[in-house]
Steps between C-alpha positions, in 0.01 A plus 500: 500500500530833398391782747188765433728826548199724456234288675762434756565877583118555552422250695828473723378563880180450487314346773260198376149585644297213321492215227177426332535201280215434249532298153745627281620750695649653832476803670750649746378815712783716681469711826523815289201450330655336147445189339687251280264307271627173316343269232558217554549140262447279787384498892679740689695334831442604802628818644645622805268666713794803562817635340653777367571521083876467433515409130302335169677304294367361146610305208248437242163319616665497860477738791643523855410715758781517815372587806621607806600285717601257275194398272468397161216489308491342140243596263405347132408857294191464302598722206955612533491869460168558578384366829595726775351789591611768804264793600577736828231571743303743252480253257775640270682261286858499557592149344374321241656198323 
């Protein structure tokens, strides 16, 4: 699995706040205010109540998300290159894909 140098980078550090899963997608809120939104093809898994972003890696349809300390979350993509979306506390977009 290939790693998400650019999602990686953004999201490297920060401090998991929430999870909201609802159908077809998942949301991750941070500490500083951001939040990672993912489509999603199937049910997301649970999540870890804490942790600390370390790095996304994706291949195709597939995502992971490694946590700090040592989680892994796998996710089915709803729609590869156009499922994940990153905005900072403002609302700003700063990933898209």
């Amino acid at each position: 699995m290939a790693l998400n140098r650019k999602l990686s980078a953004l999201v490297q550090k920060r401090e998991l706040a929430k999870s909201e899963a609802t159908p077809g997608q998942l949301s991750l809120s941070f500490t500083d205010g951001s939040q990672l939104l993912i489509r999603l093809a199937s049910a997301a898994p649970p999540m870890p109540g804490k942790g600390t972003m370390e790095k996304v890696l994706e291949t195709g349809s597939r995502l992971v998300l490694v946590l700090e300390p040592e989680s892994r979350i796998e996710l089915a993509l709803a729609d590869p290159g156009a499922s994940i979306s990153l905005r900072d506390a403002q609302g700003t977009v700063e990933y898209l894909g």
